[in-house]
C-alpha positions as CSV (number, residue, x, y, z in Angstrom):
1,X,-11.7,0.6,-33.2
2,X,-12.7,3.4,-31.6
3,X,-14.5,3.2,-27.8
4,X,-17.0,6.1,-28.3
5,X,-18.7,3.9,-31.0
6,X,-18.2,-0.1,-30.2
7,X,-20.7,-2.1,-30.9
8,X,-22.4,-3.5,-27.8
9,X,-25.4,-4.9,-29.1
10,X,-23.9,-6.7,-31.3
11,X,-21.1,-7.7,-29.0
12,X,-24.0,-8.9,-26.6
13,X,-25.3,-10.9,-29.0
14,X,-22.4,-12.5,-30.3
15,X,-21.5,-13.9,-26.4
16,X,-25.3,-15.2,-25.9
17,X,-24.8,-16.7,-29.1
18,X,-21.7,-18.1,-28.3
19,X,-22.9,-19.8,-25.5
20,X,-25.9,-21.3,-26.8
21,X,-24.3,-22.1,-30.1
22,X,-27.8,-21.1,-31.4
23,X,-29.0,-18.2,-32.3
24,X,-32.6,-18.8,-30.9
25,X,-32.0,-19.8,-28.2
26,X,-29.8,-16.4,-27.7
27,X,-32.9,-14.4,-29.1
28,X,-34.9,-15.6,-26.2
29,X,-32.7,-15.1,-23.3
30,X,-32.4,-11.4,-25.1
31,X,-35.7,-11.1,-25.2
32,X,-35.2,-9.9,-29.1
33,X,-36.5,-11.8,-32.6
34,X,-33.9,-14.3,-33.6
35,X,-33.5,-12.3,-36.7
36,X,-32.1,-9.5,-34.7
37,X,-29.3,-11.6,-33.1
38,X,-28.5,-13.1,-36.6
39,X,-28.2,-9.4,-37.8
40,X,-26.3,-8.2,-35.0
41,X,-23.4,-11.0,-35.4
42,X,-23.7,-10.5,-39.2
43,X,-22.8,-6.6,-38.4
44,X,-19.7,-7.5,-36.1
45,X,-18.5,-9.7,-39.0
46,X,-18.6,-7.5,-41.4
47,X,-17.0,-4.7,-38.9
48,X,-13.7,-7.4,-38.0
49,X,-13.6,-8.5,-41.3
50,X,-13.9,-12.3,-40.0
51,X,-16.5,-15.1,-39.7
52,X,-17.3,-15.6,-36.1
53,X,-19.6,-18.8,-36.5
54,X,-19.6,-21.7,-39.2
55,X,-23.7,-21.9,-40.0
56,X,-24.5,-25.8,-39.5
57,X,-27.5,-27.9,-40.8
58,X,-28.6,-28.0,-36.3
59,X,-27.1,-25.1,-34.4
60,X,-23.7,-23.2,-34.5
61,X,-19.5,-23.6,-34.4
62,X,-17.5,-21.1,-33.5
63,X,-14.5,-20.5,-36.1
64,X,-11.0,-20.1,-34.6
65,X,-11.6,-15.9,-34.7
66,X,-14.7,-16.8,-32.8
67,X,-13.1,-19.0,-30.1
68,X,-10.5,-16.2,-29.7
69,X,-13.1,-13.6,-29.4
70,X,-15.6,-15.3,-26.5
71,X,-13.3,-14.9,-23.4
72,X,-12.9,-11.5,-23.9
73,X,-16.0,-10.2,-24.6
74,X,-17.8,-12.9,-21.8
75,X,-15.1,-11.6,-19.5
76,X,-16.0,-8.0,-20.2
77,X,-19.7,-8.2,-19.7
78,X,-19.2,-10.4,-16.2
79,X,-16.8,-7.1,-15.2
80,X,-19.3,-4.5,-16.0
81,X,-22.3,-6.4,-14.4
82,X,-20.1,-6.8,-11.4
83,X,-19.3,-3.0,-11.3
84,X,-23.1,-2.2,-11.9
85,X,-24.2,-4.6,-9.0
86,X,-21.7,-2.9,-6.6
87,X,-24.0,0.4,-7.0
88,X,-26.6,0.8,-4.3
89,X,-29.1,3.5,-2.9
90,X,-27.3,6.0,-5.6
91,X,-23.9,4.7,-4.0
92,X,-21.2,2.9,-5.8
93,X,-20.5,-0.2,-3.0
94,X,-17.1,-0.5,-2.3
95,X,-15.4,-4.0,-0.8
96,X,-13.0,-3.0,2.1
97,X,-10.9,-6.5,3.3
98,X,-9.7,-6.3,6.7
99,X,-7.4,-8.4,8.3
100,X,-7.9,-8.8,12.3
101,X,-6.3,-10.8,15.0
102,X,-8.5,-13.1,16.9
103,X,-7.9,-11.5,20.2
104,X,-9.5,-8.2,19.0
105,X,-11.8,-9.5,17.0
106,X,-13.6,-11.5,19.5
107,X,-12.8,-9.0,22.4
108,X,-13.8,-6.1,20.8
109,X,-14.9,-5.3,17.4
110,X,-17.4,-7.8,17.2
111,X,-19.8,-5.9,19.3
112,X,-19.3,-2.5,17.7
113,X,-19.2,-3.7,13.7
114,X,-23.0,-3.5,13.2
115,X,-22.9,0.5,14.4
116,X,-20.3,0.6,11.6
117,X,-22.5,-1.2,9.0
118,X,-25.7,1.1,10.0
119,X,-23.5,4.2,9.2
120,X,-21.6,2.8,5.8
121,X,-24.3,0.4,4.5
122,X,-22.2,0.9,0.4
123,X,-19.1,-0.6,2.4
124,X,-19.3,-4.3,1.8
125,X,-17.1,-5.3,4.7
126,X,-14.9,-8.4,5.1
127,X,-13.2,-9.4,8.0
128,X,-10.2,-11.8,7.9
129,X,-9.7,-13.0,11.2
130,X,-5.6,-14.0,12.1
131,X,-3.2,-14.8,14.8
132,X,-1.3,-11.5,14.1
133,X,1.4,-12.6,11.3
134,X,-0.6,-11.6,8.4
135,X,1.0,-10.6,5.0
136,X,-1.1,-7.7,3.6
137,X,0.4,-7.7,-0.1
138,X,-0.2,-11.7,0.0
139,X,-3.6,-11.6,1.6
140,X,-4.9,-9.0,-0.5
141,X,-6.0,-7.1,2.5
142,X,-6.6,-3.3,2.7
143,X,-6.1,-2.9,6.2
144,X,-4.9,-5.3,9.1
145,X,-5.5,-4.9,12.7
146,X,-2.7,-6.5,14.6
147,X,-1.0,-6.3,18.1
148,X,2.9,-4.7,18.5
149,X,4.6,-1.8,18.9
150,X,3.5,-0.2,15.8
151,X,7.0,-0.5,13.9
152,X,6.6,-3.0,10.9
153,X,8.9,-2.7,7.9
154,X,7.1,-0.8,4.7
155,X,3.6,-0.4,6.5
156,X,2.3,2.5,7.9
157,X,0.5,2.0,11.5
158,X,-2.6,4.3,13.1
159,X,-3.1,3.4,16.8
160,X,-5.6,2.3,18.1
161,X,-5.8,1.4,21.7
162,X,-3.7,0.8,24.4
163,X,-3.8,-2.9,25.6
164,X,-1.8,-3.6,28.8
165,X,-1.1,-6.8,29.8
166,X,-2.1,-9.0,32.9
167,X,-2.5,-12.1,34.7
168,X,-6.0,-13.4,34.3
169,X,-6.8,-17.1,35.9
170,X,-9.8,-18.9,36.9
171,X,-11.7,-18.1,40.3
172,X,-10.1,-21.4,42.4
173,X,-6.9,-20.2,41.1
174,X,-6.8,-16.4,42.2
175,X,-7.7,-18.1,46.0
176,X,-4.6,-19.3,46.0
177,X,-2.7,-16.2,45.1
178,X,-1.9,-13.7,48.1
179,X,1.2,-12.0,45.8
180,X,2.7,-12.0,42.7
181,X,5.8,-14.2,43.8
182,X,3.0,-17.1,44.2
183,X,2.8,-17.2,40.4
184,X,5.7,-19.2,40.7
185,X,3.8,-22.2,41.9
186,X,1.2,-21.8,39.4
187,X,1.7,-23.1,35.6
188,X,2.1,-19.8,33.7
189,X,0.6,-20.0,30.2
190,X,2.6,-18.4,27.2
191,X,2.7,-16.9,23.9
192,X,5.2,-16.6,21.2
193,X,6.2,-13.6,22.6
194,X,8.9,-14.8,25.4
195,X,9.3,-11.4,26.9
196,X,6.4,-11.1,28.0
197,X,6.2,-12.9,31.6
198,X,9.3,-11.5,32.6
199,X,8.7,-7.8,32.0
200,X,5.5,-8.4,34.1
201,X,8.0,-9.9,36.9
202,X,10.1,-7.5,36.9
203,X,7.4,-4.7,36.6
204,X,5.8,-6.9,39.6
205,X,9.1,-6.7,41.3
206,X,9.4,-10.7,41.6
207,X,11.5,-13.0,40.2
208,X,10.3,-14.8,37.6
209,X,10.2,-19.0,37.5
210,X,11.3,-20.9,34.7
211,X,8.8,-21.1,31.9
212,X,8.0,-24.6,30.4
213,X,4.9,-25.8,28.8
214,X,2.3,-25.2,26.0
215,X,2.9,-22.0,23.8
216,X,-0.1,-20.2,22.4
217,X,-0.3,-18.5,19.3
218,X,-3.9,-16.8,19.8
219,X,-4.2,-14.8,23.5
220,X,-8.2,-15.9,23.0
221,X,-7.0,-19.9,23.1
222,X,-4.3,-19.2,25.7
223,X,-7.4,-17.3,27.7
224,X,-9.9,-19.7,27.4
225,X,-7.1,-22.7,28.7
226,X,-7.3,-20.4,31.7
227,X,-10.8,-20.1,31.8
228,X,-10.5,-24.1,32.1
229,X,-8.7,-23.8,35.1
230,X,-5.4,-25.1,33.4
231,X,-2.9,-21.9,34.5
232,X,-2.2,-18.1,34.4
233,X,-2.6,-16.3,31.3
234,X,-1.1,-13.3,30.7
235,X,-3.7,-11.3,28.5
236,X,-5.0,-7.7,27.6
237,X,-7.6,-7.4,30.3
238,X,-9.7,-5.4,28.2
239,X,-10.1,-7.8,25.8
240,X,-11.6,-9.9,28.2
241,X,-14.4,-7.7,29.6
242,X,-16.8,-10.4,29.4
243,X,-15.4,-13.1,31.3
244,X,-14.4,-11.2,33.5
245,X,-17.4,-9.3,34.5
246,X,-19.4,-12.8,34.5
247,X,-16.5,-14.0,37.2
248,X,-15.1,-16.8,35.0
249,X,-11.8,-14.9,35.2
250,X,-10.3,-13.1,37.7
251,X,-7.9,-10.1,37.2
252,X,-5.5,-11.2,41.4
253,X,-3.5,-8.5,40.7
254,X,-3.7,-4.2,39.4
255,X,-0.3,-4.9,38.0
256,X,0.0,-4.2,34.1
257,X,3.0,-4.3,31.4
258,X,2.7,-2.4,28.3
259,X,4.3,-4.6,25.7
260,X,2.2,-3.5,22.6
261,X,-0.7,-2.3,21.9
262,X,-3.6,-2.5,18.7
263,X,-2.9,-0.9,15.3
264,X,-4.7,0.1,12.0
265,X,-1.9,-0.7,9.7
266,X,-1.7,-0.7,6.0
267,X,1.1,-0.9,3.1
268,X,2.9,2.3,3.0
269,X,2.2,2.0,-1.1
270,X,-1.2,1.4,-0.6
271,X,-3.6,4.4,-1.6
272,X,-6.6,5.0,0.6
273,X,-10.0,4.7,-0.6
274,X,-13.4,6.3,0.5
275,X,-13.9,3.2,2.1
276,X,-10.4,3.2,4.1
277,X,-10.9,6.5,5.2
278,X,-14.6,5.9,6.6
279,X,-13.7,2.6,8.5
280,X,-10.5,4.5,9.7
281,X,-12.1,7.7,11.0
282,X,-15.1,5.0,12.6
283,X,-12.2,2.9,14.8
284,X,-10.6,5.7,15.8
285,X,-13.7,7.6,17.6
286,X,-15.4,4.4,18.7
287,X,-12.3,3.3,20.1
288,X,-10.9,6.3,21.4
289,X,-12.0,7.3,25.2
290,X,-14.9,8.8,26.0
């Protein structure tokens, strides 16, 4: 059959009909006579060469060809009227899924999406929030924002900030710390990654106790146990502006170790998309230092 000249109309009809199993009820949601819906399935008959509908005494029944035929076309229109309502202000709206861990989320992008929605307003944004192990292919997700060193197997990685990390404790805590070897005494909160505290020790130029006790999997959770008063979290200070500008945390020392930092990362198989490149070029110049 050929595309230029396919029968829509009648197409249109034929699903409204289909549904109904009546062809005047289908007239009326077309807003056409019913003799002009029982013309238009008459026409696609006669074009496949098949009856579509038994006629019955009260209503409709669908012949096998018919049954055969309704998913197709009903899945056809539901696409198109999807596409069509992605179109806005002249603008075809695209839907760009990212993934983001927590930490950033909450610490930072949360504040600054809005400026991004203002500029982009036919990107339909949707953030996926995550504890860093994220599976793009699996998720679906066009881009992921996630913590490291930038070197992930298949997947191509924009930075996007620095994020040093640092001991961050609540106020009655920090009292009791005069230097870094009094962390020792202190319960030192953890995450998965078990380097961390002791490349901050030895960055400190301390020794570093032994290191028992709860292991976070979100630097937001491990920050507000902290917060709590229950130990020393070792956390992005930037991520925690808040808190700490409103003295519920306190930074005791200046010292820092670099053990990652934020990245824009996608599949390297993955083609960018208007709506890739906008959010990209928008992270990196809010983000970047001004």
């Amino acid at each position: 059959m050929d595309r230029a000249q396919l029968p829509l109309n009648a197409l249109r009809a034929f699903e409204a009909a289909a549904r109904h199993l009546n062809f005047t009820r289908a007239a009326i949601e077309l807003c056409v006579s019913q003799g002009a819906v029982s013309h238009q399935v008459a026409s696609l008959e006669r074009r496949l060469g098949t009856r579509l509908f038994r006629r019955l005494p009260r209503g409709l029944a669908l012949t096998d060809e018919g049954q055969a035929l309704v998913p197709v076309v009903a899945d056809a229109f539901e696409r198109i009227g999807t596409t069509l309502d992605l179109y806005a202000g002249g603008h075809l709206r695209e839907v760009l899924t990212v993934g983001v861990v927590g930490t950033f989320a909450g610490g930072w992008l949360l504040d600054r999406i809005d400026g991004f929605t203002r500029a982009h307003p036919h990107v339909d944004l949707r953030i996926m929030t995550n504890n860093n192990r994220v599976d793009l292919a699996g998720e679906g997700l066009d881009f992921a924002i996630r913590f490291g060193d930038g070197a992930w197997h298949a997947i191509h990685a924009d930075p996007i900030m620095e994020a040093p990390l640092t001991p961050l404790c609540a106020p009655a805590i920090a009292e009791r710390l005069d230097d870094p070897g009094a962390l020792g005494r202190e319960k030192l909160l953890r995450s998965y990654r078990a380097d961390e505290w002791p490349r901050w020790f030895e960055t400190a130029g301390a020794h570093c106790p032994p290191l028992r006790g709860t292991v976070f999997d979100s630097s937001t959770l491990m920050v507000a146990s902290a917060v709590a008063g229950k130990g020393v979290a070792l956390a992005p200070a930037i991520m925690f502006e808040k808190e700490l500008m409103m003295e519920r945390l306190i930074r005791p020392f200046p010292i820092e170790v670099n053990c990652g930092g934020y990245w824009l990362t996608r599949l390297m198989s993955r083609q960018d998309t208007p709506a890739m490149r906008v959010f990209r070029d928008w992270l990196q110049q809010t983000a970047s230092p001004s």
